[in-house]
Structure formats: C-alpha cells, structure tokens
N, C-alpha and C positions, 0 to 999 in steps of 0.2 A: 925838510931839506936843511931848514936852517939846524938843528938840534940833532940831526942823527935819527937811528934805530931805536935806541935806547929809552926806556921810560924815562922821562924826567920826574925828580921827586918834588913833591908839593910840602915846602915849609909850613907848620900852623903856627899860627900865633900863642904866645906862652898860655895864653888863658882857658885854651882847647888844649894843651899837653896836659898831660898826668892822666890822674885817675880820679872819678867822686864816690866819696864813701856814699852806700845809701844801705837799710836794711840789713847790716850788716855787713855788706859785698862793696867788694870794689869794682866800678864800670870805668869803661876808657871814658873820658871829657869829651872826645869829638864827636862818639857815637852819641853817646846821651846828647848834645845839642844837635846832631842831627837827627832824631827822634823827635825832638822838641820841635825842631823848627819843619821840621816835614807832615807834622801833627798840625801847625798851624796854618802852611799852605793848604792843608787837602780841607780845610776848615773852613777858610778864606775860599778858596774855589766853589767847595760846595756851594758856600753863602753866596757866593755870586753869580751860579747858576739857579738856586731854589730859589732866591728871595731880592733879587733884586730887578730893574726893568732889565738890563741887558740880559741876563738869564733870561726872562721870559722871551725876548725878540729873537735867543740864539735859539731857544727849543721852539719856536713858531719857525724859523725859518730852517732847521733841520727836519721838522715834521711836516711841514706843507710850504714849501718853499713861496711855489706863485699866491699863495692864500697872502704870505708874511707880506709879499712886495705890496699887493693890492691893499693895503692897507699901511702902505707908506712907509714901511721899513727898507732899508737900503741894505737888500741882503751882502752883495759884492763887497760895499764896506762892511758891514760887520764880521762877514767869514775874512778878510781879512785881519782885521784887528782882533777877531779868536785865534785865528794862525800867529800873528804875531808872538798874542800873548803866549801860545803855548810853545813857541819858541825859546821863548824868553825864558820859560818854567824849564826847559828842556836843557838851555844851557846852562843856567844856576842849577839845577840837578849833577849836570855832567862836572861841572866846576867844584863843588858841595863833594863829588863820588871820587873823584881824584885821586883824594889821601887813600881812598876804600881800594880801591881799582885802577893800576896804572892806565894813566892815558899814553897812549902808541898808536901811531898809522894801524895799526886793523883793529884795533877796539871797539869798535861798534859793530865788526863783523865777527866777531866772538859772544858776544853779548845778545845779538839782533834774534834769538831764536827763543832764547827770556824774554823780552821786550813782548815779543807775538803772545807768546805762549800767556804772557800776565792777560794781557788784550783779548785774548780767546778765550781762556777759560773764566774770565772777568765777566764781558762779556760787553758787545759795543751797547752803546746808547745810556750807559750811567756812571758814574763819577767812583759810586760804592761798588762797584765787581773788581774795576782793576785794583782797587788801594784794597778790597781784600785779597784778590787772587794773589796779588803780591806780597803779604801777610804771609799764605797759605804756603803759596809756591816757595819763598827764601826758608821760613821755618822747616819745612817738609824737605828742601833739598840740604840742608846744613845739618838736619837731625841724620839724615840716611845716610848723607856722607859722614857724617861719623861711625854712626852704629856698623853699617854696613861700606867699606870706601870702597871693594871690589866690582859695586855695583855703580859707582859713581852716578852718574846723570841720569839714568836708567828708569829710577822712579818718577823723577818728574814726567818724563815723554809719557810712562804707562799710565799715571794720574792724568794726565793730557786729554789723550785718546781716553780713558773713563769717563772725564767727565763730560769730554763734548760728544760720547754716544748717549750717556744716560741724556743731557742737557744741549745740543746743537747751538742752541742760540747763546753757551754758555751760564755760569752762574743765578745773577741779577741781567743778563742779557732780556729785549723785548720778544717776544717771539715773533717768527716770520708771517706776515698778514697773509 
C-alpha cells in the first residue's frame, strides 16, 4: 500500500556490483557471493542438524515425539525455535533473492509451485534432497528454457510427475512405514 504495484528495485552495495574474473570467465559479484554464502548456510544447517545436541533433540522429537518429551525434551519449545529459525532462513533468503526476483504483492504466489515442487521431489525428512532437488530443478529448467523456450515450464512438471512415480517418497525422501 505504502510503495504501489510496482517492483521496487533493490540497490547493492559497490562491492557486489561488477563482475569476478575467475577461469577465464566473467561471473556477476552478487551471484558468486550468493553461491558462497548459500553454500555456507546449507553447511551450517546440516552441521546443526547432524552433529550437534539440538540436531539430535529436533530428529528425536520429529521421529518419536512422546518418546523425545518422556525423556525431558520440551518438544513445544524446540518446534518453536526450529520455526523460528527457519523463519529467519526464509527471510534472509527472500531479502538475499530480491536483486534475482522482483519482490511484489503476488510473488510468492508465482513462485509457491517451485518451492513444492524442490520439497517433493527432494523429498521431506533430509536437509540433502531439497538443496539437491533445487540444484537439479533451477539447472534443468534454465537449460530447457534456453534450448527449447516454446516449452517453457513444461519439463520441470514432467520431471515432477517422473520422479515422484518412479520415487513417491521423493529423491533422498524416508520411505513410508
């Protein structure tokens, strides 16, 4: 309401404009640090799910809830402060996507069918399906939208539907007990 329709454009700071030579090639500076720095949350995440105690009390209390409580874990607060945090992941993500992806009142309802789709074919219950599926899924729809653009979105949904008939539970998904 306050700003309009209109995307508003996100300023970066000089050190994220240009370009970095590397291998020969010029890359943009924002993408490269956001590479880097997306590299190091999903690094930090994992590390804090696989090897730390809150890791272990979040997958005790996702896997056997009343087990996690009876043994003195305060599931309520912890599923809060995993909400939180992934909150927080959620909005420095969107904050970070910005400069990539105008933010506007329906941009998350343009977007929210990628979001599923990384989710699904990732698959729930591990950290490694979506940070590949999302790998998989951007490379594969940016390759096909070049080679092929008449087909636009087309391959991802058929990749979709492939892979969750060969795999239901998804990728790296648990399969159903």
């Amino acid at each position: 309401m306050l700003y309009g329709t209109l995307p508003q454009p996100v300023h970066l700071p000089e050190y994220l404009e240009g370009q970095l030579r590397f291998l020969g090639r010029d890359f943009p500076a924002y993408r490269v640090f956001l590479i880097v720095f997306s590299i190091a949350i999903v690094s930090l995440l994992w590390f804090g799910v696989e090897r730390t105690r809150w890791g272990a009390m979040v997958r005790a209390a996702v896997d056997l809830r009343p087990m996690a409580q009876s043994v003195g874990i305060n599931t309520s607060r912890l599923f809060t402060l995993t909400f939180a945090l992934g909150s927080g992941l959620a909005a420095v993500g969107g904050a970070l996507g910005a400069e990539i992806i105008a933010v506007q009142p329906t941009y998350p309802f343009e977007h929210l069918v990628y979001f599923l789709i990384v989710v699904a074919v990732g698959g729930l219950g591990s950290l490694r399906g979506p940070f590949v599926a999302a790998l998989l899924i951007g490379l594969a729809d940016t390759a096909c939208k070049y080679w092929v653009p008449e087909f636009g979105a087309f391959f991802i949904f058929f990749a979709t539907i492939a892979v969750l008939l060969w795999r239901p539970e998804g990728l790296f998904g648990k399969p159903a007990a």
